[in-house]
C-alpha positions in Angstrom: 0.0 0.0 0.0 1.5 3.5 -1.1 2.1 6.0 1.7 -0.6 8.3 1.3 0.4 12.1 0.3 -0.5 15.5 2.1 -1.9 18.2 0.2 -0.8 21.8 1.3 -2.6 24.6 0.2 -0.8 27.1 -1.9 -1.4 30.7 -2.6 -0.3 33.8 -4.6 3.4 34.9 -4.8 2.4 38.6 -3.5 -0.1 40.8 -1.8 -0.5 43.9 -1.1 -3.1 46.7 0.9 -5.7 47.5 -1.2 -8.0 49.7 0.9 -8.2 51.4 4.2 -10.7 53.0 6.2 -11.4 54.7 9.4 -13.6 55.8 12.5 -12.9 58.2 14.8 -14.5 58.9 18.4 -17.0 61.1 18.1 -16.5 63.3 20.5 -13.0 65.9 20.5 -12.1 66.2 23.6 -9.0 69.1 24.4 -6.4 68.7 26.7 -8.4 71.4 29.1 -11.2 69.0 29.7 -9.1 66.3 31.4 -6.4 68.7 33.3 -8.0 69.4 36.4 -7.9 65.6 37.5 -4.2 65.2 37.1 -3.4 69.1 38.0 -1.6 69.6 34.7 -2.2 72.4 32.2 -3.2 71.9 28.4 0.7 73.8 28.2 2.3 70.9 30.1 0.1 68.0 27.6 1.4 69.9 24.7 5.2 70.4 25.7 5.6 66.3 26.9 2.8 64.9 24.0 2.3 67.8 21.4 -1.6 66.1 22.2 -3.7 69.0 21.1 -7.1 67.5 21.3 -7.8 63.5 21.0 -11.2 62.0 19.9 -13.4 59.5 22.3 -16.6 57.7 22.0 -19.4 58.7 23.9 -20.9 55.8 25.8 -22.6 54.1 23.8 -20.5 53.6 21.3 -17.8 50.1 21.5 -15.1 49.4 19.7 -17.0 46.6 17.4 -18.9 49.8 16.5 -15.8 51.6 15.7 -14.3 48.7 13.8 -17.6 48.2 11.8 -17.4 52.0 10.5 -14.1 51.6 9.7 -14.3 48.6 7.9 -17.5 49.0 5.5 -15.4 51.6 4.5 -12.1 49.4 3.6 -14.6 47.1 1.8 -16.7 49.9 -0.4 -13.5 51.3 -1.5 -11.4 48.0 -2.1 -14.3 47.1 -4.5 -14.2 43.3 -3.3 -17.5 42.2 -2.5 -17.5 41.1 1.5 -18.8 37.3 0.6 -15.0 37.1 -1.1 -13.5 38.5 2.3 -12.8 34.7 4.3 -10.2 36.2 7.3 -10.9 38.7 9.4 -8.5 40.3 12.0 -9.0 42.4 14.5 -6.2 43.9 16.8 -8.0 45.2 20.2 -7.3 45.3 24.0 -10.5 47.1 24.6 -12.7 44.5 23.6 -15.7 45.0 26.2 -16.7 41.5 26.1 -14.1 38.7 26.7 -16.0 37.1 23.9 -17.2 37.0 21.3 -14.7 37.8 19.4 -15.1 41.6 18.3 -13.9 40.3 14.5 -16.7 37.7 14.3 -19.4 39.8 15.1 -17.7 42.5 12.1 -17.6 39.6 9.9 -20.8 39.1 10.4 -22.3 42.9 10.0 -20.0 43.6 7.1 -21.4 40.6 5.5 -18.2 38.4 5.3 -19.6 35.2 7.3 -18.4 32.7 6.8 -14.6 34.1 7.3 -12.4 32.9 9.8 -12.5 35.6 12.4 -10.7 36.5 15.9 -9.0 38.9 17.5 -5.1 39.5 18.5 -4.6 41.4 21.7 -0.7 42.9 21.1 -1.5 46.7 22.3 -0.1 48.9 20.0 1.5 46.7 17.8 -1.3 44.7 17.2 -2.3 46.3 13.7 1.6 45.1 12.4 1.0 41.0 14.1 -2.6 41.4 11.7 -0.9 42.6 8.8 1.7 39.8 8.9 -0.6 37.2 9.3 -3.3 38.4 7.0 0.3 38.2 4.2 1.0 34.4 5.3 -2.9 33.5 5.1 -3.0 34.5 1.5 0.7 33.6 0.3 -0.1 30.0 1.5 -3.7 29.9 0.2 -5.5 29.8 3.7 -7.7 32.5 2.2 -8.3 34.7 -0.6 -8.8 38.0 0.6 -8.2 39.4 4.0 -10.1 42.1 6.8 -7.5 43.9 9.4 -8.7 46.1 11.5 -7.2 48.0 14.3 -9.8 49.5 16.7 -10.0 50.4 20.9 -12.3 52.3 23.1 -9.5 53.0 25.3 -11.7 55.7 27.1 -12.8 52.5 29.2 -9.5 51.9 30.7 -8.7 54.9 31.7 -8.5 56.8 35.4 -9.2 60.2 35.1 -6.7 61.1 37.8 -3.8 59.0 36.8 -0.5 61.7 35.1 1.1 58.6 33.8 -1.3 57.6 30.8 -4.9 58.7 30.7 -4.7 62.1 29.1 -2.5 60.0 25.7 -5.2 57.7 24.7 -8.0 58.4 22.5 -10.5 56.3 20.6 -10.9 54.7 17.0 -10.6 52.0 14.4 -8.9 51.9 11.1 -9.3 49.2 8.6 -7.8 47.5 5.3 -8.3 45.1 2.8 -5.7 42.8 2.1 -5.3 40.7 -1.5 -3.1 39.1 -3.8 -1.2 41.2 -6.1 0.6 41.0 -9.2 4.3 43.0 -7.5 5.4 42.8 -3.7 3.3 45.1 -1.6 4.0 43.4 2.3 7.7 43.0 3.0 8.9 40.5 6.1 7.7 41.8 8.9 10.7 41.8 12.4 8.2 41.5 14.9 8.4 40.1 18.9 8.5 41.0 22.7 10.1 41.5 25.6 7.9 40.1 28.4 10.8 41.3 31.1 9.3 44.7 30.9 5.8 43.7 31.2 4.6 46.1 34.0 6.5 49.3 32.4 2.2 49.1 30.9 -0.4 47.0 32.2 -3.4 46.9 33.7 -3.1 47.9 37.6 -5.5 45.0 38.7 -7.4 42.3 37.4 -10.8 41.6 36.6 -11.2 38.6 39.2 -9.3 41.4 41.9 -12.8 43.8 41.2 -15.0 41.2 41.5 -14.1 40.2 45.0 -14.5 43.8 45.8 -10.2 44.0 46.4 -9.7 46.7 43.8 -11.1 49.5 41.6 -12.4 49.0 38.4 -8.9 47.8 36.7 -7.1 50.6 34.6 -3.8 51.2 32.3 -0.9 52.6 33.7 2.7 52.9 32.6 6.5 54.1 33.6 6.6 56.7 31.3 10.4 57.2 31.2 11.2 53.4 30.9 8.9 53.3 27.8 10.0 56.5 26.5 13.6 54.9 26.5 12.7 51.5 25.1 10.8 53.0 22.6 13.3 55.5 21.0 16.2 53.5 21.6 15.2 49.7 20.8 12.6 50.4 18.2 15.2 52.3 15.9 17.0 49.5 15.7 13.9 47.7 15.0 13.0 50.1 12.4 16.4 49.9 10.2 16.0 45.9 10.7 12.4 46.2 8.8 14.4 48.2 6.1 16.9 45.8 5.7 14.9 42.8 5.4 12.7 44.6 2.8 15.7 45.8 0.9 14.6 49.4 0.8 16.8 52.5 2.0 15.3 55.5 3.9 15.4 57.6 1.0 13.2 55.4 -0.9 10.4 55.3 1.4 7.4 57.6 0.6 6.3 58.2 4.4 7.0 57.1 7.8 4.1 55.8 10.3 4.8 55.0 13.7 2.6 53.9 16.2 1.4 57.5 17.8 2.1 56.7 20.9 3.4 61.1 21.4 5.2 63.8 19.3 8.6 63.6 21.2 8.8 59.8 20.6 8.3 60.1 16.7 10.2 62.5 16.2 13.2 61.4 18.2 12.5 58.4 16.1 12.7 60.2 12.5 15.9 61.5 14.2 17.7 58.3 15.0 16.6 57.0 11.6 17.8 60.2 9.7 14.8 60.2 7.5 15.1 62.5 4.8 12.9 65.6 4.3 11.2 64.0 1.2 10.2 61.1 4.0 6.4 62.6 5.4 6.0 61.6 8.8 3.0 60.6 10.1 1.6 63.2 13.2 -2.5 62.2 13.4 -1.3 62.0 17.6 -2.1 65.9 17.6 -5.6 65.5 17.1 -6.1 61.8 17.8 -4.2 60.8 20.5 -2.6 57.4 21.7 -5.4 55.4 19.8 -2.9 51.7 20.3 -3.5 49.4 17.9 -5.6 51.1 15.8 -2.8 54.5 15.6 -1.0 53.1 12.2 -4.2 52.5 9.8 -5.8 55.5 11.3 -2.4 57.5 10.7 -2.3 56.3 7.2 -5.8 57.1 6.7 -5.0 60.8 7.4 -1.7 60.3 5.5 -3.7 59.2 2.6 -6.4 62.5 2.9 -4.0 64.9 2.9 -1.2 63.6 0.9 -3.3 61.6 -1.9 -0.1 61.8 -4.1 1.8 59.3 -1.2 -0.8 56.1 -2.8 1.5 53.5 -4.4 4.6 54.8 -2.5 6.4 52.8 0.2 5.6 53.6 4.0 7.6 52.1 6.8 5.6 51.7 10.0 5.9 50.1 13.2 3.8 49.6 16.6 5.1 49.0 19.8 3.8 48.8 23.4 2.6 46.8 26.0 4.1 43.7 26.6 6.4 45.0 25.7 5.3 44.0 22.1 6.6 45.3 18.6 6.4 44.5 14.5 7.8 46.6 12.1 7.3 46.6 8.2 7.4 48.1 4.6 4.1 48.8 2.7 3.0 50.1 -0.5 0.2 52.3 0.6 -3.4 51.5 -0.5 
């Protein structure tokens, strides 16, 4: 009797971003409206941020409503009809349920069942991990075309009186569609963590800690200098790596978007990488603010608004964050 023989599933050679969308809290809320708690000044926000304003959702908006926006969006202007869509990805930590997932139920709004759907919880570089595996889904023919989205409520997790976080973070989604493509349009993503550092940003208590009435609801905080450090320092290096591996010099690139975590860490960032003055960097954090994992499509999205002539050209970007977490690669924007 012959040995019997596996089949593997096999996909197209390339793909590349073919849409993105967005959604946006709708509420802007300046830095005067949340300075009293931490006794800071809008000045102060400015100077350490450059956070003018940042957008939230009132309450009863989610994230899955967020992400939904953002994504019938993607879809209308990728032209793919949702049936064709079989993976969706959703990077969150602000999921208000711990399931379902929040990419099912947009799977299921956007009219995309029956796609494989879940959620990757990587903080701020959650949108890069997506991006990368939406790539290796199609390239080995797991499915055809691909959903990421990147969307948080982050308003939720917040305390009002805390100086070390809650006056960064806004709220959001941004979405793309992913598909095969006839040239290279996703380069090798460097990606990975450093779990060592976990509590430079976490949660201050858990969920089971509230429920037995030991703790307050549970919130984000961070050491702001250690992440500040790691950030500039560590995620350079990452940066170049990404270059490297995609065979692209600075010069080449069209535009630069990191995650927004503040002003003073992209542009030490563009410093360290000695980015060119043809290179436009992404700033949405001004109006924004800290939005996580959904800060690079929603940056883009901006990017893409205001500079339509930057579609087709490459963009680095990178997330990095809690965990503490980080992915890095070259794009040919939508």
């Amino acid at each position: 009797m012959s040995k019997p023989t596996l089949q593997q599933s096999h996909g197209p050679r390339y793909t590349r971003i073919l849409s993105i969308g967005a959604a946006r809290g709708d509420l802007v809320v300046p830095n005067d409206d949340l300075v009293g708690p931490i006794d800071s000044s809008d000045e102060w926000i400015q100077q350490r941020t450059g956070i003018i304003t940042r957008t939230r959702a009132s309450q009863d908006i989610q994230a899955v409503d967020l992400a939904t926006d953002a994504a019938r969006e993607a879809i209308e202007r990728s032209g793919i009809q949702p049936h064709l869509i079989d993976a969706v990805i959703v990077a969150t930590i602000s999921n208000g349920r711990q399931t379902p997932s929040i990419a099912a139920v947009v799977a299921d709004r956007v009219g995309a069942n029956p796609a494989a759907a879940y959620d990757v919880n990587a903080a701020c570089a959650g949108y890069t991990y997506a991006v990368a595996q939406a790539d290796s889904l199609i390239r080995t023919g797991t499915a055809h075309y691909a959903l990421v989205i990147g969307a948080e409520k982050l308003s939720d997790l917040v305390d009002p009186t805390d100086r070390s976080i809650s006056f960064l973070l806004g709220d959001g989604a941004g979405a793309v569609v992913i598909g095969p493509s006839d040239f290279p349009g996703i380069a090798p993503t460097v990606w990975g963590s450093d779990g060592s550092k976990a509590d430079a940003i976490t949660m201050n208590h858990t969920l089971q800690e509230y429920r037995r009435g030991e703790s307050e609801w549970p919130t984000l905080r961070q050491e702001g200098q250690t992440v500040f450090r790691w950030a500039v320092w560590n995620m350079a290096k990452v940066a170049k790596e990404a270059l490297q591996v995609a065979g692209i010099e600075s010069d080449q690139l069209a535009a630069f978007i990191p995650h927004q975590a503040n002003m003073r860490i992209i542009d030490e960032f563009a410093k360290q990488l000695k980015l060119p003055n043809s290179v436009v960097i992404a700033r949405d954090v001004a109006t924004t603010g800290n939005t996580s994992s959904a800060s690079i499509p929603l940056a883009t999205h901006r990017l893409l608004e205001e500079h339509p002539e930057l579609s087709g050209g490459l963009a680095l970007q990178i997330g990095f964050g809690a965990g503490l977490v980080f992915g890095a690669q070259v794009v040919v924007l939508p």
